[in-house]
N, C-alpha and C positions, 0 to 999 in steps of 0.2 A: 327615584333617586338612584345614585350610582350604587353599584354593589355594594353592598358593608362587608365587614371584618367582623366573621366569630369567633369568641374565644373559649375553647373552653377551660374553665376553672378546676384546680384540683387544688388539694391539701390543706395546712393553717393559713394567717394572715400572712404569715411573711411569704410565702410559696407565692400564694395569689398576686401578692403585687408586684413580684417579678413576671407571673405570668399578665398582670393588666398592663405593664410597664410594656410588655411586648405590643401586645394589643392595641393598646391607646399611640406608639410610636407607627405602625404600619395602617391604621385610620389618618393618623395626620398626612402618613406617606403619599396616600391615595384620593386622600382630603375628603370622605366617606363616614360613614357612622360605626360607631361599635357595640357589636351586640354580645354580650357575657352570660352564657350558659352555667351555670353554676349545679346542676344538677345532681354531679358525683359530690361534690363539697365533701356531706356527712360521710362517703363510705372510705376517701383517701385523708385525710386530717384525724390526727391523734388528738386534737385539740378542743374546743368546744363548739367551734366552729358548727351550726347544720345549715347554715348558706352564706353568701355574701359578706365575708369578714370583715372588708374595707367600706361598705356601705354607709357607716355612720362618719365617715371623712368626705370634706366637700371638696369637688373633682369640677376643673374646666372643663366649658365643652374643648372638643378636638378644635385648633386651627380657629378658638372660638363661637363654632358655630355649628361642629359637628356633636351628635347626641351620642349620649351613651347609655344604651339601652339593656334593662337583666331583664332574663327569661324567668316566669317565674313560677317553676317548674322544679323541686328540692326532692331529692331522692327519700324518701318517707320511713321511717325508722323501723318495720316489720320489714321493707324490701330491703333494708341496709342487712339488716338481722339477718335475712338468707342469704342476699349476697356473702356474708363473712364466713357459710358456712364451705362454698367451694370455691377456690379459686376459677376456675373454668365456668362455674356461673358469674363468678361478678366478671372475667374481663366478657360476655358474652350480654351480659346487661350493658357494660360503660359500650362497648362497638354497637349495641341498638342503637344507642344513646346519641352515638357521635355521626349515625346517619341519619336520626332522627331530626334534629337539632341541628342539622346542615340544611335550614330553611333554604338559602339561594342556587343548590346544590353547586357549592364552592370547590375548587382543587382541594385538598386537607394537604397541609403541612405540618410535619410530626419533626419537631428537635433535633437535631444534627448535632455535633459535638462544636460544629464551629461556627462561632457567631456571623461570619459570612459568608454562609450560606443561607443564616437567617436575612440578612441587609442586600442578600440578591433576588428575593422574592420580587417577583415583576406583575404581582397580578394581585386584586384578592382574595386571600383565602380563607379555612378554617383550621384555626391553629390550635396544635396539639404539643405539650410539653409543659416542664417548668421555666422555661430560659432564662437560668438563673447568671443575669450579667449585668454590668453595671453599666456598661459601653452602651448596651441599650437602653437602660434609662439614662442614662445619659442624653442619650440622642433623643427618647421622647420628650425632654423637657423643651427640643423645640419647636413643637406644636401644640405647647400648654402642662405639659405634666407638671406639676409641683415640686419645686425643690426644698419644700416644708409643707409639711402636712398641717390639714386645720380643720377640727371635729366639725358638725352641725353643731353640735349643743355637747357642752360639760356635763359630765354627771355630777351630783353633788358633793359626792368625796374626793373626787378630781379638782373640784373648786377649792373646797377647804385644804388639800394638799396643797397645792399649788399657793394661796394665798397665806399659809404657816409658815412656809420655808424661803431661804432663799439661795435660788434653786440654779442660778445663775454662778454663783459662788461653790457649788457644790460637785458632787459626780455621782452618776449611777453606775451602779456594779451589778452584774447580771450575770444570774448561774443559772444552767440548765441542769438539770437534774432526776426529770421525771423518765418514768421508764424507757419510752419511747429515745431516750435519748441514751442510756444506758445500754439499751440491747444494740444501737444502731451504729456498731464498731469500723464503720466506714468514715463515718463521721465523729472523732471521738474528742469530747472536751479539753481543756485546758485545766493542768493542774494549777495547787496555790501559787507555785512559782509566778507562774506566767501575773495572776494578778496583784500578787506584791510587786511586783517589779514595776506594773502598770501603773499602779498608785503611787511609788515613788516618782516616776519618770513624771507623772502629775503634779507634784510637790504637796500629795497629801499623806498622813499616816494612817492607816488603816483603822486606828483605836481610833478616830475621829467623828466629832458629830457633822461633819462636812460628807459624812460616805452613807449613801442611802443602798443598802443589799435587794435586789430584784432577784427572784427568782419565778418559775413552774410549784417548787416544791419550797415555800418558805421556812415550812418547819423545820424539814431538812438540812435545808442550808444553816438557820438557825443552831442545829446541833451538831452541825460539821465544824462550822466556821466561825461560832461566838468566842471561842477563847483563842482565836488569833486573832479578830478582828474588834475584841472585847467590849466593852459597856457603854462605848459614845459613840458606836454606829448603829444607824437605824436599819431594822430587817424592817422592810415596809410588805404588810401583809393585807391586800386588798378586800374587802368585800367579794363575798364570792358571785355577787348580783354585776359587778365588774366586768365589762366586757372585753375581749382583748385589744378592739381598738382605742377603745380607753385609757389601756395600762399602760400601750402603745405611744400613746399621744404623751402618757405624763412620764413615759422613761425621753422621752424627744426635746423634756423642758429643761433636762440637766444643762449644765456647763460645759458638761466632758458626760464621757461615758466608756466603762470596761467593759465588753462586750464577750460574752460567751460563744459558744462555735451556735451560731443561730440567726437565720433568717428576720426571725421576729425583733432580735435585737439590732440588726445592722440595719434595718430599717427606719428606727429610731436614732440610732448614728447619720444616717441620711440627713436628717432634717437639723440633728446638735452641729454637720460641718457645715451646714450650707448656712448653719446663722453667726458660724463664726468662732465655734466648740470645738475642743479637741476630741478623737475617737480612737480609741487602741483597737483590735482585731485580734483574734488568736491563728495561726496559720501552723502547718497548713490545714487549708479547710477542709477538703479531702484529704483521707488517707489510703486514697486508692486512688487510678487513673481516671475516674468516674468524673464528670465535667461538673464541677459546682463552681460556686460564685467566689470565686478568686480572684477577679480582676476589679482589688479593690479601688477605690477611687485613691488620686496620688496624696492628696493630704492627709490621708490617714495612716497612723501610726502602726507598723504588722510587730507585732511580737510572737517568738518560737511559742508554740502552747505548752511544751515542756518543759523548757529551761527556761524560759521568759527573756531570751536574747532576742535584742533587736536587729533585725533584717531589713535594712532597706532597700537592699537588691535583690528583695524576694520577688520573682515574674512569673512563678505557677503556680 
């Protein structure tokens, strides 16, 4: 067969499908197989993640016909253990790792700040980064990526969710919260502003049972946010047997959706615009020059995360 394409995988769900989103686009490129190293998962993800986060979502082949193969090989929780205690041993295990795992002994390309340097790759390779952009998922949708995702199989609170509400008529609101996201002042959330503003520009009132609250941290949110958004919105508090492509799929079923500064959520926005949903964004997503996933797609709606003004001429 022709070379494939390795990718390696880092972080939560949402990281990963921007980096498969890479992946699955330069397979079709090449019209080639893709092979997903998933390895480090457990030791870069804050999240529950210990492999393959997107695995329970059904995925075309490439170009229809090209495969996409995991390695299945999951960094093991006493090696995670030691890796966390030196940084110098774990980046020393992940560089084993990344020539380990370079089966075809491929070029390695490691993330650039600009997406066209990703889209002049001429050869292929094994790919290192998050490349978190939308222009390339974009572009892999046309070799088959999905522009709505769609589980193998429901869980069973997924089912019963989905089949109480009507979920078409409603919006999910999504706060991040848990530490990970509080210590990571590069990346910093959206005050209430931003989401009242959100829910009006929706033509919903926040005391409504039309508003389903999503969060990391729902108790939290819970005792943050119940006496603004008071006794007919629902805090939806999952099962903790719950996986995050699950909660994933069932924040994707809304109407609309208010989205937190979060990968995991704009993912789910992914699939509410492509069926026809509204999506607000909090911007900016960086608060550094550091290259995150800003280049949102054009129908959706950016609002300031501070003052909750709308930007439509927001382009970085």
């Amino acid at each position: 067969m022709n070379q494939p394409i390795i990718l390696k995988l880092e972080g939560g769900l949402g990281n990963q499908l921007f980096e498969f989103a890479a992946g699955y686009y330069l397979a079709g490129k090449f019209d080639t197989d893709l092979i997903l190293d998933q390895f480090g998962i457990p030791l870069t993800n804050h999240m529950r993640e210990k492999g393959l986060g997107f695995g329970e979502y059904e995925w075309p082949k490439i170009n229809g016909h090209n495969n996409i193969i995991t390695l299945p090989e999951v960094m093991g929780p006493k090696l995670v253990k030691l890796a966390q205690t030196s940084h110098i041993l774990q980046r020393g295990i992940l560089k084993y790792r990344m020539h380990k795992s370079n089966l075809f002994h491929l070029p390695i390309y490691k993330e650039t700040e600009s997406d066209s340097d990703f889209f002049k790759i001429n050869q292929p390779a094994k790919l290192h980064g998050n490349f978190q952009s939308w222009s390339i998922v974009e572009e892999a949708t046309k070799f088959g990526f999905p522009r709505t995702f769609m589980l193998k199989s429901q869980s069973k609170w997924v089912k019963e969710f989905i089949k109480d509400i009507d979920q078409k008529n409603s919006v999910a609101v999504h706060f991040r919260l848990g530490k990970d996201s509080v210590d990571n002042i590069a990346f910093s959330q959206p005050n209430i502003n931003y989401y009242l503003k959100a829910l009006e520009m929706l033509n919903f009132d926040s005391n409504s049972k039309d508003v389903y609250v999503f969060s990391d941290e729902i108790d939290l949110a819970r005792e943050r946010f119940s006496s603004i958004f008071g006794n007919m919105c629902n805090f939806v508090d999952p099962p903790l047997t719950e996986s995050p492509a699950q909660k994933q799929y069932l924040l994707s079923q809304f109407g609309s959706i208010v989205c937190a500064n979060s990968t995991f959520c704009s993912w789910a926005g992914w699939s509410i615009s492509n069926s026809g949903g509204r999506v607000i964004v909090p911007i900016p997503f960086s608060d550094t020059s550091k290259k995150g996933s800003r280049d949102f797609p054009d129908n959706w709606t950016l609002l300031s995360k501070s003052s909750g003004r709308q930007l439509p001429d927001y382009a970085s």
